[in-house]
C-alpha positions as CSV (number, residue, x, y, z in Angstrom):
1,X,0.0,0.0,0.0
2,X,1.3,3.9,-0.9
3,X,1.9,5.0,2.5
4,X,0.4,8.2,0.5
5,X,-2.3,7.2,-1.1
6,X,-4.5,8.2,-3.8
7,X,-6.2,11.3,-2.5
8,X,-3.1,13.0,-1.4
9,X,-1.5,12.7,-4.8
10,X,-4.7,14.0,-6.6
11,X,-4.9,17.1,-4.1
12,X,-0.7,17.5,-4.2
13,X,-1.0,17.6,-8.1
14,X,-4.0,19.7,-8.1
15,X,-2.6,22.7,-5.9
16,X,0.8,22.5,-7.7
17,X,1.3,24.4,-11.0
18,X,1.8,23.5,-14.7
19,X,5.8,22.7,-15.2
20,X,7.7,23.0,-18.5
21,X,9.5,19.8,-20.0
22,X,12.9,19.3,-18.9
23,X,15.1,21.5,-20.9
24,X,19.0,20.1,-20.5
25,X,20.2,23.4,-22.4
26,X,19.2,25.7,-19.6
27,X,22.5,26.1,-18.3
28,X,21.1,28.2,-15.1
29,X,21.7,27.2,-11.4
30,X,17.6,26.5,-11.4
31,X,17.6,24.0,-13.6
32,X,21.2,22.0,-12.0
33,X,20.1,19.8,-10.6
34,X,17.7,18.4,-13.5
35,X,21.2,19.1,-15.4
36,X,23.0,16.8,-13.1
37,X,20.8,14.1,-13.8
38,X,21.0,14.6,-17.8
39,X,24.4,14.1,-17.2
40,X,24.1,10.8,-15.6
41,X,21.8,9.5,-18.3
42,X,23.9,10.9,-21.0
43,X,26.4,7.9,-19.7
44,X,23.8,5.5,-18.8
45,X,22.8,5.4,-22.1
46,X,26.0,6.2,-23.9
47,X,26.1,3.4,-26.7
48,X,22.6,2.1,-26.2
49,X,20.3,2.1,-29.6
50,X,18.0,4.6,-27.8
51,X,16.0,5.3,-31.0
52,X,14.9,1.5,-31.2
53,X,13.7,0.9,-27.4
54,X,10.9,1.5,-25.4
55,X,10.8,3.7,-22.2
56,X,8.2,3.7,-19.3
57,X,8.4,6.5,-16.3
58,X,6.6,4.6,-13.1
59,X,4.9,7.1,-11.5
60,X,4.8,9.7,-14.2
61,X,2.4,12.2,-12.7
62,X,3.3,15.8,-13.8
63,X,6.3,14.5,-15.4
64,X,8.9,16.9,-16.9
65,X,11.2,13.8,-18.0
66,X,9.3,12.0,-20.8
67,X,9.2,14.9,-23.0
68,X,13.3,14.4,-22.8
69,X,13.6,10.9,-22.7
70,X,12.1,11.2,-26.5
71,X,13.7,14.4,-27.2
72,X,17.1,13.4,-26.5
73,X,17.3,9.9,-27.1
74,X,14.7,8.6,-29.4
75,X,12.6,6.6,-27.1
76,X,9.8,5.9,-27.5
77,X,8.0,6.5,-24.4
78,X,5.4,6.5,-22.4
79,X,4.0,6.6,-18.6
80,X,2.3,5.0,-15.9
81,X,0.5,6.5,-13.0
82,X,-2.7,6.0,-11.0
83,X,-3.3,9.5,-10.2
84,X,-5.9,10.8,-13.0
85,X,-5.1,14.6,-12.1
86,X,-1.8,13.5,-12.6
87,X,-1.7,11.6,-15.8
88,X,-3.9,14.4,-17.0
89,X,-0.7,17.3,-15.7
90,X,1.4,14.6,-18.0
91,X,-0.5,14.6,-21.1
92,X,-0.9,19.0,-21.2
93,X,3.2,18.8,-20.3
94,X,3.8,16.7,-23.7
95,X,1.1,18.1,-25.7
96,X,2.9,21.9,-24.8
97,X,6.6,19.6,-26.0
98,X,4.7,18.0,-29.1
99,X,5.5,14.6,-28.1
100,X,3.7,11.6,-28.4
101,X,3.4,9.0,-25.7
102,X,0.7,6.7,-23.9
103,X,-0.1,7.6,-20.7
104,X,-1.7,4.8,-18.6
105,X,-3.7,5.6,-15.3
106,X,-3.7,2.4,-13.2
107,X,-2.2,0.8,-9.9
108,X,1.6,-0.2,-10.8
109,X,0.7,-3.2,-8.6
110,X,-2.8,-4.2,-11.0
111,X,-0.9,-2.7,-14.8
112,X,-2.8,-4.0,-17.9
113,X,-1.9,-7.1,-18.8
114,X,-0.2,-5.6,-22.1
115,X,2.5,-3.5,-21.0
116,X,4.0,-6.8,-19.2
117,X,7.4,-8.0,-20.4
118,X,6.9,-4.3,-22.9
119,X,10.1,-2.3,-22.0
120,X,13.2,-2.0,-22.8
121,X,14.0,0.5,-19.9
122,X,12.0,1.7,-17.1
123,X,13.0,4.8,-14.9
124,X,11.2,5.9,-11.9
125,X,11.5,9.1,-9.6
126,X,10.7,8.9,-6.0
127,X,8.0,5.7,-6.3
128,X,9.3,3.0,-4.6
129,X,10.3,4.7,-1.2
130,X,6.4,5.2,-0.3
131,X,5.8,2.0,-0.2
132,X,6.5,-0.4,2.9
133,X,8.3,-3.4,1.0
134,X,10.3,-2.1,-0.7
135,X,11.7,-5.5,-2.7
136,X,7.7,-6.0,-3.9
137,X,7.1,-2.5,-5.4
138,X,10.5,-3.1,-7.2
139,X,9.2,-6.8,-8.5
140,X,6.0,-5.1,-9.6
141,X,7.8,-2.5,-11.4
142,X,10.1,-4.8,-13.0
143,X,7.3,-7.1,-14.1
144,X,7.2,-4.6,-17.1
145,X,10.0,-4.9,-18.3
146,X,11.6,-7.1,-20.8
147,X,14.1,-9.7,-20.3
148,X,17.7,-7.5,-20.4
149,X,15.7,-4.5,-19.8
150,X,17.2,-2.2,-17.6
151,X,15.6,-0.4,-14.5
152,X,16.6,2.7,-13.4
153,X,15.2,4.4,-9.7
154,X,16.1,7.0,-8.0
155,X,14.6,8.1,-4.3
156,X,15.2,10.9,-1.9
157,X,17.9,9.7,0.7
158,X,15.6,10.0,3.9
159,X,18.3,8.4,5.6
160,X,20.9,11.5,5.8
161,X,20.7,15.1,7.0
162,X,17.6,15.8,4.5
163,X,15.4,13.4,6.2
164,X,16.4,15.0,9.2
165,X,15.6,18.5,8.0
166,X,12.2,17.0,5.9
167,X,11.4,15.5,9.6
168,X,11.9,18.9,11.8
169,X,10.0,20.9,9.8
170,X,7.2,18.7,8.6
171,X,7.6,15.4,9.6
172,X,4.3,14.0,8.0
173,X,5.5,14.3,4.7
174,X,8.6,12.4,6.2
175,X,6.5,9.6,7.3
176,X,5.4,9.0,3.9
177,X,8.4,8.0,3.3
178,X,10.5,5.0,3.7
179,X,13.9,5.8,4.6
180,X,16.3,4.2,2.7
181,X,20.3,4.3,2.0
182,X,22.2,2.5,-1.0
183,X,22.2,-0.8,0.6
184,X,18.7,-1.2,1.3
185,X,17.9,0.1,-2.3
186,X,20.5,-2.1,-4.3
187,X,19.7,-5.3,-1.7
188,X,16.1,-4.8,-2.8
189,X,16.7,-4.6,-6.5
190,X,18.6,-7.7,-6.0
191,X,15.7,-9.3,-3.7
192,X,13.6,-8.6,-7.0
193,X,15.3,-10.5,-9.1
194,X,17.2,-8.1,-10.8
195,X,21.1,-8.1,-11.7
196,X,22.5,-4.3,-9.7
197,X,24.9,-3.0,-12.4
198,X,25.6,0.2,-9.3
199,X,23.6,1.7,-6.7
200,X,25.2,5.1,-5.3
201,X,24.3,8.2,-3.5
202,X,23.7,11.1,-6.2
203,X,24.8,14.9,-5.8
204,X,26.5,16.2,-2.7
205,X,23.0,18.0,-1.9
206,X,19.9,19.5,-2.1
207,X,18.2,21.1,0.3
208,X,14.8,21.7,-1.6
209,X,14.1,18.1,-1.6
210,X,12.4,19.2,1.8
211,X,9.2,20.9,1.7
212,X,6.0,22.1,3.7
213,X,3.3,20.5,1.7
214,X,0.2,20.5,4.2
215,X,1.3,22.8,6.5
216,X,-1.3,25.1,7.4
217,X,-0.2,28.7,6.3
218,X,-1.6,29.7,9.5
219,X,0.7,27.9,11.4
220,X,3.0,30.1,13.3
221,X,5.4,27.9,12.4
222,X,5.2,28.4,8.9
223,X,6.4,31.6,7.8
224,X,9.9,30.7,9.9
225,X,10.2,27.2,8.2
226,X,10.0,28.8,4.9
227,X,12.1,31.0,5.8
228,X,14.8,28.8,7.2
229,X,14.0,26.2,3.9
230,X,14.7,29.6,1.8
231,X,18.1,30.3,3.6
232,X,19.2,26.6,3.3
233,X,18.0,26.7,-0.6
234,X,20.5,29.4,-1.4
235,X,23.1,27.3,0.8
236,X,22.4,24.6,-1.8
237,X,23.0,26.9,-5.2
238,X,26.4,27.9,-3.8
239,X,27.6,24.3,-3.4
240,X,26.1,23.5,-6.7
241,X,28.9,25.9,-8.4
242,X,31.6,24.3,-6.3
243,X,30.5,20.7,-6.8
244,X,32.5,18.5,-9.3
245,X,35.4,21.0,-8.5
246,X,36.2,19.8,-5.0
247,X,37.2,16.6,-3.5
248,X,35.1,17.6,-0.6
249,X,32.0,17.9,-2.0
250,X,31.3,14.0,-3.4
251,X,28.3,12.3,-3.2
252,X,27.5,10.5,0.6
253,X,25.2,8.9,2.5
254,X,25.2,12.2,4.9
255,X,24.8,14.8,2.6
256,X,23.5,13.6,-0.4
257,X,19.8,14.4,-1.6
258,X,19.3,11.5,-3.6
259,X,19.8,8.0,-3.9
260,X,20.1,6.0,-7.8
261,X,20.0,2.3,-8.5
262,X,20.6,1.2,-11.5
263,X,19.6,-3.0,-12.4
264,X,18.9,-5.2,-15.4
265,X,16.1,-7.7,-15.6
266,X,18.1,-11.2,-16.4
């Protein structure tokens, strides 16, 4: 079960606003950290026949990435989500990119029985860490895809300082979440069934993974938790121009804002 559920996706993606495809030539600090993960699937798929395969974002609500998954590299792709506010964000995102792509609203657990065995790769972006067992969601997920296919997820890293700081200032979004590190997330993959090619953390941080979804605007609280998210925000954008240029900032299980698996299906 989505320790979520349903009715808080459909109300997150209701009160949020429209946001543009993924744009890897925006060379600004706003869009680095989208930037830093073109750059990792710029390698994971260095060498791959792209323009032949098939694609599938789990979880694909109000996605930004499918428009570039078929700009960049030719998939051909579509997405899976049980939120129909969601799926609905999606579709008005890759009409505005002018790219084609089935959008299916279902439970990942309950998929149509024809996108089984039906990708080539499957990426997913903060999915499986809502659910309680973890191995299952990851079985379910790889269920879809095809025998060599390759599965690529990526989760917030609850376990280090910014599940400590998502905690403090509002911890039930925290308790949505499963916390877990790189050895839970690779252990699982293997649990699955699937072969880990790597499993490491991913940037040296992030402090806007946190946020204050659900807290009352009235709360007292509030206005100084923004505040402090605000200060450690621009915290974050100064170590964005020094990272990859210093030893010391290197991606960790302390620091780092994100954790990334990548597995293929024997």
């Amino acid at each position: 079960m989505d320790k979520a559920g349903k009715n808080y996706w459909n109300d997150s993606w209701a009160m949020g606003n429209l946001p543009h495809a993924m744009n890897p030539a925006d060379t600004s600090l706003d869009n680095f950290v989208n930037r830093s993960f073109h750059s990792f699937f710029v390698d994971l798929f260095d060498g791959l026949p792209t323009r032949s395969l098939r694609l599938l974002e789990v979880g694909c609500a109000n996605s930004v990435w499918l428009p570039y998954f078929a700009n960049e590299y030719g998939f051909e792709v579509s997405g899976l989500d049980y939120s129909p506010i969601g799926c609905q964000m999606t579709t008005h995102i890759l009409n505005s990119s002018a790219v084609k792509a089935q959008i299916v609203c279902a439970d990942l657990f309950t998929p149509p029985q024809t996108m089984l065995k039906s990708y080539d790769v499957i990426v997913s972006f903060g999915v499986v860490e809502h659910f309680e067992d973890t191995s299952a969601c990851i079985r379910a997920i790889s269920a879809l895809l095809k025998p060599g296919g390759i599965l690529v997820t990526s989760v917030p890293n609850m376990v280090g300082w910014i599940g400590a700081l998502q905690r403090f200032v509002n911890e039930p979004i925290y308790n949505i979440h499963k916390p877990i590190d790189s050895v839970i997330l690779s252990d699982s993959h293997s649990a699955a069934g699937l072969v880990v090619a790597k499993c490491q953390y991913f940037m040296f941080t992030n402090f806007g993974v946190a946020n204050l979804a659900g807290v009352s605007t009235n709360n007292p609280v509030y206005l100084a938790s923004r505040i402090f998210l605000a200060i450690l925000a621009r915290i974050s954008r100064a170590i964005w121009i020094l990272e990859g240029k210093a030893a010391l900032f290197r991606p960790n299980k302390l620091t780092s804002p994100y954790v990334i698996c990548v597995a293929r299906k024997p």
